[in-house]
C-alpha positions in Angstrom: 20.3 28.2 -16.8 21.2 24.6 -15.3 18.4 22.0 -15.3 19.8 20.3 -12.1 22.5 20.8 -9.8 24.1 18.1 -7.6 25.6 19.1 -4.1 27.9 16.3 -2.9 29.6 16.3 0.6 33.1 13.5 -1.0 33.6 12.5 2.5 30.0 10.7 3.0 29.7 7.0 3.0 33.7 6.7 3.5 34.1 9.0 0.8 32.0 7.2 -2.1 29.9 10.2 -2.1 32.1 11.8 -5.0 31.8 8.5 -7.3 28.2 8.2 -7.2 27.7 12.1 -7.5 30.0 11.4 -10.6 27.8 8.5 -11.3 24.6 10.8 -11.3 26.3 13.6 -13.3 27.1 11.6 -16.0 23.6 10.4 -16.1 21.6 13.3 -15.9 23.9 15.1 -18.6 23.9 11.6 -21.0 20.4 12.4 -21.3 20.5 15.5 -22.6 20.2 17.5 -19.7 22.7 20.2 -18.5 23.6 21.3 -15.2 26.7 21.4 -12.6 28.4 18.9 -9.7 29.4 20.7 -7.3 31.7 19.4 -4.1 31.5 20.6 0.0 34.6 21.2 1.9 32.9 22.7 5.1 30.0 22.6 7.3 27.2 25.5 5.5 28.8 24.7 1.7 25.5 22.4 0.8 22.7 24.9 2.0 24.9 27.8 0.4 25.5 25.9 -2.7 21.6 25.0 -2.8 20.6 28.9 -2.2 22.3 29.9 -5.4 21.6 27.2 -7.3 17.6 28.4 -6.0 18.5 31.7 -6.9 19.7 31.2 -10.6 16.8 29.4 -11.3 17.7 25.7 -11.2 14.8 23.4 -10.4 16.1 20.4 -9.7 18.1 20.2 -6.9 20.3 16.9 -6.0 21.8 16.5 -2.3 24.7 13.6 -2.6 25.8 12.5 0.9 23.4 11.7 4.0 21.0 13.1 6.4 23.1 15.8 7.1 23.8 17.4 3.8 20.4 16.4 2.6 19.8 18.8 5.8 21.5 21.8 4.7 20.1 21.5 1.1 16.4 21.6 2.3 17.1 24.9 4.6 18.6 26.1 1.3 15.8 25.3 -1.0 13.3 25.6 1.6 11.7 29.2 0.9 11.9 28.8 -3.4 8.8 27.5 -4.7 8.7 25.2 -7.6 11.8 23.7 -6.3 12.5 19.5 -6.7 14.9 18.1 -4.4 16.6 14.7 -5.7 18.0 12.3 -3.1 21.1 10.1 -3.9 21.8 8.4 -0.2 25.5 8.0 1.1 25.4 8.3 4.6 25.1 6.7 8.4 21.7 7.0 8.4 19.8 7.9 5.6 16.8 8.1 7.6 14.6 10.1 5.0 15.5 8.4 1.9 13.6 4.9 3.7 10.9 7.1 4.5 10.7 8.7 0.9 11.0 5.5 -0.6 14.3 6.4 -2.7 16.1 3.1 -3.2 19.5 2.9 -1.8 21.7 1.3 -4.4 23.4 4.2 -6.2 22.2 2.6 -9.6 18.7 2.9 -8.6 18.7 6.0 -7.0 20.2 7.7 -10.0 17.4 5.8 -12.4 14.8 7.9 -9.7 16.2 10.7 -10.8 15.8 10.3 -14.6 12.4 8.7 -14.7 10.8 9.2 -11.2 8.0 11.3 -10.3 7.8 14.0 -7.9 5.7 13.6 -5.0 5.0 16.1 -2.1 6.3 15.5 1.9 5.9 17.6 4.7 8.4 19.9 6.1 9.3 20.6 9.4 10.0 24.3 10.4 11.3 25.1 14.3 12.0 29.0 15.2 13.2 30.0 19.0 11.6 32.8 20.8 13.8 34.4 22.2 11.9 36.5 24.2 10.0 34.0 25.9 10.8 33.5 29.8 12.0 29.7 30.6 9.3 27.1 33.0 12.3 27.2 35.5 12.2 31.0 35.5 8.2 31.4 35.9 8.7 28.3 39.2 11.3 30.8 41.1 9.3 33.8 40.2 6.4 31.7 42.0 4.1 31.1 38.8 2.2 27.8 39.5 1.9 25.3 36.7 -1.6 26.5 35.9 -0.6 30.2 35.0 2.4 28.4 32.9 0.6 28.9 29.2 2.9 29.7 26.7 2.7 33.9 25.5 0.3 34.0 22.0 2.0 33.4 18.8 1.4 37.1 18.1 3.7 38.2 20.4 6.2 35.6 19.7 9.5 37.5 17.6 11.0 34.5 15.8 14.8 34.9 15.1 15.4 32.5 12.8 13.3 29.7 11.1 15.2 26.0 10.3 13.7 23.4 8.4 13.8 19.5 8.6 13.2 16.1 6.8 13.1 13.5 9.8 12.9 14.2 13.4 14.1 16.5 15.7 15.1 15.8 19.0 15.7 17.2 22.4 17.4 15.7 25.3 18.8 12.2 25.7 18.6 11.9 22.1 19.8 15.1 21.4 23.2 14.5 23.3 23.2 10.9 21.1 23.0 12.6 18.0 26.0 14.8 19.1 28.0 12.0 19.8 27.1 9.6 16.9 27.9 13.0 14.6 31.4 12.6 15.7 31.7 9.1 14.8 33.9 6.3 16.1 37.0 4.1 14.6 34.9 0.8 15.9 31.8 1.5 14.3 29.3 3.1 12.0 26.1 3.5 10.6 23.8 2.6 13.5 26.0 0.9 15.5 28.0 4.6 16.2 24.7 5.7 17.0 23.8 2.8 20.0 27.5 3.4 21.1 27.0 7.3 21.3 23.6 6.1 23.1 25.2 3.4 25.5 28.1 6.2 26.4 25.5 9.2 27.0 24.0 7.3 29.9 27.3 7.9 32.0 26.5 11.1 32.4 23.2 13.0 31.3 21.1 14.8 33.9 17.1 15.0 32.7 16.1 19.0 32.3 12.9 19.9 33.2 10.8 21.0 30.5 7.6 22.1 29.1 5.8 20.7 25.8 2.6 22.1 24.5 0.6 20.7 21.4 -2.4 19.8 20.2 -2.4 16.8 23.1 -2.5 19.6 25.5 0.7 20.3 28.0 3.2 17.7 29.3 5.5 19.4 32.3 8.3 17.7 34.5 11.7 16.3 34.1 12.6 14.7 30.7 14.3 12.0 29.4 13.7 13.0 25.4 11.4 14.0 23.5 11.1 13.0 19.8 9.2 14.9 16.7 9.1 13.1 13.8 8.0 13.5 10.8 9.5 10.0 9.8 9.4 7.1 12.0 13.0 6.3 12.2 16.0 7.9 13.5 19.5 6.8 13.6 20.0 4.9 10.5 16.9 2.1 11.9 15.6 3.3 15.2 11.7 3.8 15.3 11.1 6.1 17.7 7.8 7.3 16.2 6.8 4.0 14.4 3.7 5.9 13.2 4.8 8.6 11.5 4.2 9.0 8.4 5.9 12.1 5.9 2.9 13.5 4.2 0.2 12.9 6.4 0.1 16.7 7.7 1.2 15.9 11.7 4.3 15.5 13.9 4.7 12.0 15.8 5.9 13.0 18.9 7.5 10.6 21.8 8.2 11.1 25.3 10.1 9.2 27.6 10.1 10.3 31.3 13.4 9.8 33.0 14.1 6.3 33.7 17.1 4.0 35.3 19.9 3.5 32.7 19.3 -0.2 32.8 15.7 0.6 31.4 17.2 2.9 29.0 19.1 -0.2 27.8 16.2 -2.1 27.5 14.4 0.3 25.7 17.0 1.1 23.0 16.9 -2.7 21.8 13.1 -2.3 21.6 13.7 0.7 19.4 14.2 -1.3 16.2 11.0 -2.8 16.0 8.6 0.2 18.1 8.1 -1.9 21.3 9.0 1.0 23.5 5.5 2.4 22.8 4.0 0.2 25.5 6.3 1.0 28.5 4.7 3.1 31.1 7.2 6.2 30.8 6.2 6.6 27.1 3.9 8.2 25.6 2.5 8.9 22.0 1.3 11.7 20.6 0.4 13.5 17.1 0.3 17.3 17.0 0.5 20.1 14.1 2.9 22.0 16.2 4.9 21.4 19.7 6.2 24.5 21.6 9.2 23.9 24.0 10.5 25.4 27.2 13.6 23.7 29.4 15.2 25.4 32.7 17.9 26.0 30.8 18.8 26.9 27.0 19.0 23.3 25.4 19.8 22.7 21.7 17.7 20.6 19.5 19.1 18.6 16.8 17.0 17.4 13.7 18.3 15.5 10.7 21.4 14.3 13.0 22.4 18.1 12.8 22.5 20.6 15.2 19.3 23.3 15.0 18.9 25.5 17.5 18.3 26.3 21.2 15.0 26.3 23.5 13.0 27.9 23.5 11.2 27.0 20.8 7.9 26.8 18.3 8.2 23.4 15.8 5.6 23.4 13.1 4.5 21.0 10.4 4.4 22.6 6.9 2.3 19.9 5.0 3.3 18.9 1.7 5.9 21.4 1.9 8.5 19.7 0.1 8.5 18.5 -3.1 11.1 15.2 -3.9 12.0 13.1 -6.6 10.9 9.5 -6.0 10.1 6.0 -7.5 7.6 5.6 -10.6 4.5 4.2 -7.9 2.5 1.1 -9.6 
């Protein structure tokens, strides 16, 4: 049985990815531990990879890349208790590592591996309902807003369940993600991501949409909606500047359509939280958000596709267990 296993995607951080899994491997195994390095060459490898590794009993598992393959390892590992997940950062964003507190210098990152501790984080979970009728469908069957309370979760039949590390997002932001995912030759890291942002305002149209949490019910057209359950997105932008990832509750923020020259303004705000304050915002916490658009939208989370409203997103509190820094 293998005491770790390390799932690298070689093409993150402009293909370094491979040395510093090498790096770890070396490491780990120098110090008298065995286990198994194992690369991606398509999208599903990592969460496949991580199920097996689950399955055979490993308890350490290492995801080697960024948010994305961190993303399919924690919907591998997910479901298996007693399960560590380590954390050696390579990518765009690596939004969750900040939050976690993993440093980002290979060197260091590797040395939380051998002599960190593990602490717990909460997990997100999101399952569609797919037999849930739409808000647009319930207007032209002439169901006012009042009668528009989402069915029981008893009756709900969830196809599928996805889990996530950062924040999940749903319109406007959604459509960013996409683009950012398919990078750009002029730039990276977060600068792809405020050039995906900048190009998306050419052409999105606002859905309607219906959000119910713990806030109460928040109906109308939408310009995103973002649930974190770390306060940055996009490789710096702090979207939900309050969150915090083991604190048992969703940040969620909502911006109301706006003119694209506001949306300008409010993306440079986004690196310090100032958006908070503008009049189409608002801030709220929630242990669970259910979502309904006119029409079928998907929701990405970790920068990764997810799946498509509608949906039920709940917090799983301390749900994950990760390797971090030695605390003093």
């Amino acid at each position: 049985m293998n005491d770790f296993v390390i799932i690298a995607n070689p093409i993150s951080g402009k293909g370094h990815a491979k040395n510093v899994a090498e790096q770890g491997y070396a490491a780990l195994t120098e110090s008298g531990q065995q286990g198994q390095l194992v690369l991606t060459s398509a999208s599903g490898d990592a969460k496949r990879f991580a199920q097996e590794a689950a399955a055979d009993g490993t308890r350490h598992v290492i995801a080697c890349g960024g948010d994305g393959t961190l993303h399919e390892v924690v919907n591998g590992i997910a479901t298996v208790p007693d399960v560590t997940l380590g954390v050696l950062p390579c990518g765009r964003g690596n939004d969750f590592a900040a939050a976690a507190g993993i440093p980002l210098k290979p060197e260091a990152a590797i040395a939380t591996l051998l002599s960190g501790t593990p602490i717990r984080v909460d997990l997100g979970r999101c399952y569609q309902n797919s037999d849930q009728p739409s808000a647009a469908s319930r207007q032209q069957e002439g169901v006012t807003s009042s009668e528009t309370s989402l069915p029981k979760a008893e009756s709900r039949k969830p196809t599928a369940d996805y889990y996530f590390t950062t924040i999940a997002t749903c319109g406007y932001d959604t459509e960013v993600s996409r683009r950012a995912a398919k990078g750009t030759p002029l730039f990276a890291g977060t600068a792809s991501y405020a050039y995906a942002a900048v190009e998306t305002l050419f052409y999105y149209e606002p859905p309607f949409v219906r959000l119910e949490g713990d806030f109460g019910i928040h109906e109308g057209p939408l310009l995103l909606a973002a649930t974190g359950i770390t306060s940055r997105y996009g490789g710096g932008f702090q979207i939900v500047p309050n969150a915090r990832i083991d604190d048992g509750l969703f940040d969620v923020c909502i911006v109301r359509p706006v003119s694209s020259l506001t949306v300008l303004r409010l993306l440079v705000t986004l690196f310090w939280g100032g958006h908070v304050s503008h009049p189409a915002v608002s801030m709220h916490q929630t242990q669970a958000l259910k979502i309904e658009t006119d029409t079928p939208m998907l929701l990405y989370a970790d920068g990764e596709p997810m799946c498509e409203t509608p949906v039920t997103i709940k917090i799983i509190k301390h749900g994950l267990r990760v390797m971090a820094p030695q605390r003093s």
